[in-house]
N, C-alpha and C positions, 0 to 999 in steps of 0.2 A: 280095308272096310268097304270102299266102294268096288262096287259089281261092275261097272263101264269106266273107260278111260275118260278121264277129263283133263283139256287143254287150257291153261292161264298162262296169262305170263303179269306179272306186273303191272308191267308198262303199257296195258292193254289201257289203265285208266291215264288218263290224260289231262286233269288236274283243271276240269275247265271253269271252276266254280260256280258262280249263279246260271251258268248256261242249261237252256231247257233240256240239253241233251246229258243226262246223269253218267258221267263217264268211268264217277264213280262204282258205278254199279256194280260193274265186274270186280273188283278187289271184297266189295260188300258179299256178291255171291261166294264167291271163293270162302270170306269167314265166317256164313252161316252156314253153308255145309261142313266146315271144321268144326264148327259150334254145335251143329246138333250131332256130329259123330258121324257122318255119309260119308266121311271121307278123311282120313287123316293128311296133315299140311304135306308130308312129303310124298305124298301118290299120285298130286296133280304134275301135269306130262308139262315141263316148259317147250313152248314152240321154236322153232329155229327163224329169224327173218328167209321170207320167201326169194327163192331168188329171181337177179331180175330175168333170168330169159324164161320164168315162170308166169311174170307182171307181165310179161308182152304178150304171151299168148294171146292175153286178154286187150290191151292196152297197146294205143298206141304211142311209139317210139317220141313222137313230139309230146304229149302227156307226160309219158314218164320223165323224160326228161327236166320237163316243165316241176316236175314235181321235186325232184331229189337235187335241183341246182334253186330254187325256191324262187325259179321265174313264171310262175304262175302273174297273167294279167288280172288286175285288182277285180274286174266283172268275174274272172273264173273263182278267186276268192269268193267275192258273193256268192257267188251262186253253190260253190257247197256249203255255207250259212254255218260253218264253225272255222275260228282263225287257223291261220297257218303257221305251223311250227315244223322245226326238225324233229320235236317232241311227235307228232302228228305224223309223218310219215314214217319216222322208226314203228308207232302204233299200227297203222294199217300195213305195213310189209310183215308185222309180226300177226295182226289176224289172219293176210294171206296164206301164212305158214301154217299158223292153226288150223285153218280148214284143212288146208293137205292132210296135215297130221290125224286131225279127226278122222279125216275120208281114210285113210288107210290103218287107223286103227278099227273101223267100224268091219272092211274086208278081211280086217284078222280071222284067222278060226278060230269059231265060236267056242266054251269051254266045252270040253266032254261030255260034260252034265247038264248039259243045257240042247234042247230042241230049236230055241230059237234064232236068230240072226243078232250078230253082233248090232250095239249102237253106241255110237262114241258123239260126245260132246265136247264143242270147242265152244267154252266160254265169251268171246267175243267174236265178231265177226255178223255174219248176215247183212251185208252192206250191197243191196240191192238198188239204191237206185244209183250208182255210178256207171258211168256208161264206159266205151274203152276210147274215148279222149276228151271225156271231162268229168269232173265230178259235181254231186248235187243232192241234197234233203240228208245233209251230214252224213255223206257217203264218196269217198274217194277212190277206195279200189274196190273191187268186183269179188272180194275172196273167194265166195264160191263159184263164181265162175271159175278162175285163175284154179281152184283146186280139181274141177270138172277137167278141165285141161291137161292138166300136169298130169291125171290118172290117166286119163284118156292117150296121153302122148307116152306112159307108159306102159300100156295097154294092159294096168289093172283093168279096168273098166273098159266097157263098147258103148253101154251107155248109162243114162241118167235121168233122175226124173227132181225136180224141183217142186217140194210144196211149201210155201208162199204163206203163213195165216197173219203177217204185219198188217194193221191197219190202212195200211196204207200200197197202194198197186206199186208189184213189183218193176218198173218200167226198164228198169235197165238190164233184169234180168231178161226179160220177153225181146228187147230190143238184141239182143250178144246172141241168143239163139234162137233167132227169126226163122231163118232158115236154115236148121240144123238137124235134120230129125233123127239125130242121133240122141236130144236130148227133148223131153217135156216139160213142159212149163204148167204149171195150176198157182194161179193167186185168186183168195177170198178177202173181201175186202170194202171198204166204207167206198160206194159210188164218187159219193160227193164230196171227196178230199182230194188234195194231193195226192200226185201228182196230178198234171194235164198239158199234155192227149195224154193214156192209158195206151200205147199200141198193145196189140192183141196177144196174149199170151197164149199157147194150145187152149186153154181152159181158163175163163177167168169168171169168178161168182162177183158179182157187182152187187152189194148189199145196200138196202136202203140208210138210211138214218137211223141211229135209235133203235136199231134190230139188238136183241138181249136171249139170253143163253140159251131155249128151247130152240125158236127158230133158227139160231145161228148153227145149231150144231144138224139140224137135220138138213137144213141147203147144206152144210159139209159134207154128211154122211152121202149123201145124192152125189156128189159132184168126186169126193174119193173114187165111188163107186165108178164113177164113167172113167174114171184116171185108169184106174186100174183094168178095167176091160180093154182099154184102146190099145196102154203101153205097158210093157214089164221089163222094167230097170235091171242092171245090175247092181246100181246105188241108188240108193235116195237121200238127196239133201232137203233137209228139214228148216226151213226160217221161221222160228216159233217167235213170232212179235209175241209181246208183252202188253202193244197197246191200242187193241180190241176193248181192254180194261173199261168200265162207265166212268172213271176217274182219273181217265187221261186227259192232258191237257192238250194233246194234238191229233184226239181220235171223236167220232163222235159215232161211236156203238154203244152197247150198254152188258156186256159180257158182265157178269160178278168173277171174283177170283175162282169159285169153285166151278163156274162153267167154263173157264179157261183152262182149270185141271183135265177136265171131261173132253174140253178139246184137244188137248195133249193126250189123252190116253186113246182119242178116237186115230190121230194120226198114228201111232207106236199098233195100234191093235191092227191097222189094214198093213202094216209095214211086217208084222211077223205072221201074220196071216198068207200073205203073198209070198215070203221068208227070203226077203229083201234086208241088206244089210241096212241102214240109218245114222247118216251124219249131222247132228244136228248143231247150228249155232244161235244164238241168245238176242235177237233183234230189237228193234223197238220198243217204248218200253218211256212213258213221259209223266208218269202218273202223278198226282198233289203230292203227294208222301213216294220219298224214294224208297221206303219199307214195302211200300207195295209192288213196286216193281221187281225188285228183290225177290218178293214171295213167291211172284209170279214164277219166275226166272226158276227157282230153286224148285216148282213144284214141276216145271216142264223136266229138269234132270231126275225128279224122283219118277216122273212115268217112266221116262227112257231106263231110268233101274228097272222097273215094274216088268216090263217090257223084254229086257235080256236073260 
């Protein structure tokens, strides 16, 4: 039934309970695209755990180690602000895999019948502000970094373009390809949040407060537009946060759900327009009602159909 590859695994949820971070989410999206029919249970693609001389690309060798012997110092605990489990890294080495998986489902060819460029979804993942020797704002490993790499080191790819619409500045992204101009960075995004400092992304829209879905989509449409004159990818990875949302509880813009669709289809529309393949994973996302984050999630997969 479904038109694009989607990647889940299970174990992506992480069973954190009252924690602001719904880690449920992702099993949730998984069965309302069962539920409403976009996709029967057996089509979603399970991930393989990424391996680790994939993690290092990214990450460095003290890190990982730190991570998978579970001698992480109690400050670096903090500071990624969700507990530590073996549960937790089997999780993120299995998003790492998913991005990959995404990323080279998206350079699949495209079907016959189709003019546009593939786009694949990896259900979890988009863990942008980990850096590559620590992690932070409930983000451990870097997966789309780690999958930029791995293409790049198999030289599907030369290069990449990162867009960024989390609420919150992609810092770790901007930081891993500082100087790399093999790859572009673009984050949109609440000024006055998390994180800080902000180092400089190639492109980065610094949104006021309380900006709501007319203006936020036309500073997009302006700042796409400059993305795409400067660089033309061979990939584009897509971090479609969820919590731009006016009912987020860790964002403070004012997006409605249906200007959040609108900003999904504005990203998917310059993506097959350029005729750029599109990997995209399911970010952020903190909203009063986990329904709505859900919604959000499910309606960014239905562009990306829209869009193939």
């Amino acid at each position: 039934m479904s038109s694009i590859p989607l990647i889940y695994h299970s174990d992506y949820d992480l069973n954190l309970g009252s924690h602001v971070f719904p880690s449920q989410k992702y099993r949730l999206v998984r069965d309302a695209l069962v539920a409403q029919k976009f996709a029967a249970a057996s089509e979603f693609i399970a991930p393989a755990l990424a391996p680790d001389e994939d993690i290092l690309r990214v990450h460095t060798p003290d890190y990982v180690h730190k991570l998978k012997t579970g001698t992480l110092a109690p400050h670096e605990i903090l500071r990624m602000e969700i507990p530590y489990s073996k549960e937790l890294i089997r999780a993120v080495w299995l998003a790492a895999g998913g991005s990959i998986e995404a990323a080279r489902r998206a350079l699949a060819d495209k079907p016959a019948n189709s003019n546009s460029p593939r786009a694949a979804v990896n259900i979890g993942g988009g863990f942008h502000h980990a850096f590559p020797d620590h992690g932070e704002g409930f983000c451990v490993i870097h997966d789309v970094a780690v999958a930029i790499r791995r293409l790049q080191h198999d030289r599907a790819i030369r290069t990449a373009m990162v867009i960024d619409t989390d609420v919150h500045h992609g810092n770790g992204t901007a930081a891993i390809f500082a100087r790399d101009p093999s790859v572009y960075t673009f984050s949109i995004h609440q000024q006055h949040n998390y994180p800080e400092p902000k180092p400089p992304s190639n492109l980065d829209a610094n949104l006021p407060d309380g900006i709501g879905d007319e203006d936020y989509l036309s500073i997009l449409d302006l700042h796409l537009a400059r993305c795409f004159r400067e660089f033309h990818p061979d990939l584009i990875f897509y971090i479609a946060g969820a919590d731009p949302y006016r009912e987020d509880q860790l964002g403070g813009l004012a997006l409605t759900i249906e200007g959040l669709h609108r900003r999904d289809a504005l990203v998917f529309d310059y993506a097959r327009r350029h005729r750029i393949p599109i990997a995209v994973t399911l970010a952020g996302g903190y909203a009063r009602q986990v329904a709505d984050t859900v919604k959000i999630h499910v309606n960014t997969i239905l562009a990306a159909s829209t869009s193939s």
